[in-house]
N, C-alpha and C positions, 0 to 999 in steps of 0.2 A: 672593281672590288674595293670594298672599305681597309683602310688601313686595319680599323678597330672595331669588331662587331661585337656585344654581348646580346645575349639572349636568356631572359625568363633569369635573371641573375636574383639569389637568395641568396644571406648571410643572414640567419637567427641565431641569435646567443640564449644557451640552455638555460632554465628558471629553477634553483634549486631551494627545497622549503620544508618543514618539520623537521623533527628530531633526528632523522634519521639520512636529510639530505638529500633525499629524493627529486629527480626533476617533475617542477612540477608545471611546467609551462615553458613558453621561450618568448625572446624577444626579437620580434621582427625588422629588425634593424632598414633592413633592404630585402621585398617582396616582391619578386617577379620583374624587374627592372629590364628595359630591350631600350638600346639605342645604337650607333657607330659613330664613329668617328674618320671622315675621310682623310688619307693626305693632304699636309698642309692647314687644316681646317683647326680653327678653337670654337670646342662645344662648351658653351657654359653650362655650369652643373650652380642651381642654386635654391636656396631654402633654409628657414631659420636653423636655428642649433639644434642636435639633434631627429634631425632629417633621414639621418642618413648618408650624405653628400660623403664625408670622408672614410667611411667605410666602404662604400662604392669604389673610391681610387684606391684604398687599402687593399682590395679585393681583387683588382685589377694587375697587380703586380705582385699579389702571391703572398701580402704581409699579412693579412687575413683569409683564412680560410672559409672558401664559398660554402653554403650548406645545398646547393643545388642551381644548376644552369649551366651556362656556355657563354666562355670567351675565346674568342676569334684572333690571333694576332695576325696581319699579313698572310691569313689562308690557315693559321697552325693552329688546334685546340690547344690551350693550354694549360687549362685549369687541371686534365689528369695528370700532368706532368709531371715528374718526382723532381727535385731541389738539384740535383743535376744535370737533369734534362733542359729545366730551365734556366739556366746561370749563363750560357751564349746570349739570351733572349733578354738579361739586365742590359747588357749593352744598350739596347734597344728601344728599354723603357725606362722611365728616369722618374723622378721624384723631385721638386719642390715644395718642402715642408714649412706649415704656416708663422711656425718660431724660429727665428734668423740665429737665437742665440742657444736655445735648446737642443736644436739640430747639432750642433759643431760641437766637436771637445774641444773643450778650455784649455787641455794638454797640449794641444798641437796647434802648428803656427798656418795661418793660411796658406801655404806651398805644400806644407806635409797633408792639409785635408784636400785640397784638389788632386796632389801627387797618390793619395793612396786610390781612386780608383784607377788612375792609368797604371801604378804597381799591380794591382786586383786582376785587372783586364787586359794590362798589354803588358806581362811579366818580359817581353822580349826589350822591352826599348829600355834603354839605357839611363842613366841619371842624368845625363847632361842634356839628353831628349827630351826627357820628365817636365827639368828645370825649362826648358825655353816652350814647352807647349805651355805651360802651365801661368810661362808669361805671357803667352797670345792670348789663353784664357782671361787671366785679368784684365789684361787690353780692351777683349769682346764686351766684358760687363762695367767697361769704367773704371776701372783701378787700376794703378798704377804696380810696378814691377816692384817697386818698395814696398807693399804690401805682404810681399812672401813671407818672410821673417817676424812678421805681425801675427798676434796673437785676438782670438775671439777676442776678448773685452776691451782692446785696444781699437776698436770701431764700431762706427753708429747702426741704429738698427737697419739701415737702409742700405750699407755698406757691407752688413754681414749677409742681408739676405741677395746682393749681388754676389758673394761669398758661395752661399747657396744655389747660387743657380750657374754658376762657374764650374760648379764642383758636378752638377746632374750633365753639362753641355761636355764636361770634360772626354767622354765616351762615345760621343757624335751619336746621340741617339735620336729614332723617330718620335718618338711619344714623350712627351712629362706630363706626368700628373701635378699639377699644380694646385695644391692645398689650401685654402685662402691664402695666396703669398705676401697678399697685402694688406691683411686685418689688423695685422700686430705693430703696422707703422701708422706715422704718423701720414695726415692727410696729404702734407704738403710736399712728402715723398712716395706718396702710392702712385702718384700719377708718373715721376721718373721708372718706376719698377715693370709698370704695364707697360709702357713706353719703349722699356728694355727688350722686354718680351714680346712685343709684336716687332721690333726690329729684328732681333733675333730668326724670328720666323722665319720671317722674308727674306734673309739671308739664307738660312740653310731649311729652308722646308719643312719645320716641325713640327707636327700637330699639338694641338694643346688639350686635354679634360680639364679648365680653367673652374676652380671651384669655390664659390663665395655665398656671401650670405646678403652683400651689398650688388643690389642690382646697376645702382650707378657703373660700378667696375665692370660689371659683366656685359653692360650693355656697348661700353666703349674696344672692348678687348672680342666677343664671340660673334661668330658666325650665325651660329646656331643654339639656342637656350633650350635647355630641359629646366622646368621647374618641379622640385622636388618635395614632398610633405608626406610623414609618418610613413616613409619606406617607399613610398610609389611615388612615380612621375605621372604629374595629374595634368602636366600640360607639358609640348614639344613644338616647337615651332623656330621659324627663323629669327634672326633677331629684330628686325624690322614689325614682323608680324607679332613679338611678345610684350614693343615697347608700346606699338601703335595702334594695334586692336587685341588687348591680351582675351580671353575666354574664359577661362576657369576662374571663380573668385577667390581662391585661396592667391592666383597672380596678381590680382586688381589689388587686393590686401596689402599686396608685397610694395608694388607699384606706388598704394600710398602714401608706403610710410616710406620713401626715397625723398631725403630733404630737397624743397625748391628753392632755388632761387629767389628772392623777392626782387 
């Protein structure tokens, strides 16, 4: 059984117009979308801007609300689930958002953002618990324990989005949706970031929705590729199969425009 099955998944945002505000259409943001995601496994999710693609991980962990379909967690519907039913099941599912500095408050120091969701989620343990998981965590992503006391703008963008993903790992979860986590850095630290993240995996069995718009990234990081254009996934295959005989020309397109090497 798949870790993560969706089915026939819809998200349309309502169209409202004249005088009077009437809906007058809607925007098909994501239309009838089916794929899974097995344990362990990262499915690349990919497609220029406005695809779709993060609306899809939105959808997937309850931030946005689906207009029709079926999600699967480990056996459990979840999409009827009221906001208390669901909140065991954040554990579970994580989030890596594609702004390293956007994501975090500027208020709070890196200890206090990875400490508030074991505060959130593991209201039993203890401060001095907090404090030393929160230093294995830094550990896990490269930073060092001096770092608690550090504030967002006191680090680079490659160090905040380790920051970020410290903070999703902090809960021992199976799933992250991973955002483009590497669009917003620079080139010569996306490769440490992926890098991160499939060590990570291998360590603790994580599945990835790995979601980019750069097929280079995706093709180094997934298992398995959905390519995604005006709401539907026009092609689904392994990732060998999307690099090496893609099918659909909307992928060939994509495929193109990936800089080569001279």
């Amino acid at each position: 059984m798949a870790l993560l099955e969706v089915k026939d998944l819809r998200v349309w945002f309502p169209v409202f117009g004249g005088l009077l505000r009437r809906r007058v259409g809607e925007i098909k943001a994501v239309d009838g979308v089916s794929f899974t995601v097995e344990s362990g496994q990262t499915v690349g999710l990919v497609g220029e801007s406005g695809s779709g693609k993060t609306t899809i991980g939105r959808a997937l962990l309850k931030l946005e609300p689906a207009t029709s379909g079926e999600v699967w967690f480990d056996g459990e519907s979840i999409l009827p689930l009221r906001e208390s039913e669901f909140r065991p099941l954040r554990r579970e599912m994580q989030m890596i958002f594609q702004d390293p500095f956007g994501s975090l408050n500027p208020r709070m120091t890196c200890g206090e953002i990875i400490g508030e969701a074991l505060e959130i989620h593991f209201s039993s343990m203890t401060r001095p618990d907090r404090r030393a998981r929160v230093a294995e965590l830094l550990d896990q992503v490269g930073l060092t324990r001096e770092a608690m006391t550090k504030y967002p703008h006191e680090f680079s963008g490659g160090q905040r989005q380790r920051i970020g993903i410290a903070r999703a790992l902090a809960v021992k979860p199976r799933f992250i949706v991973c955002d483009e986590p590497v669009s917003a850095l620079d080139v010569s630290v996306q490769g440490q970031i992926v890098n991160l993240l499939m060590d990570l995996q291998a360590e603790f069995g994580i599945s990835y929705l790995f979601i980019a718009h750069d097929l280079a990234v995706v093709e180094h990081i997934s298992d398995f590729v959905l390519v995604m254009h005006h709401g539907k996934i026009v092609e689904a295959a392994s990732a060998g199969d999307i690099y090496g005989a893609p099918q659909h020309e909307y992928t060939k397109t994509l495929l193109a425009a990936v800089p080569q090497l001279a």
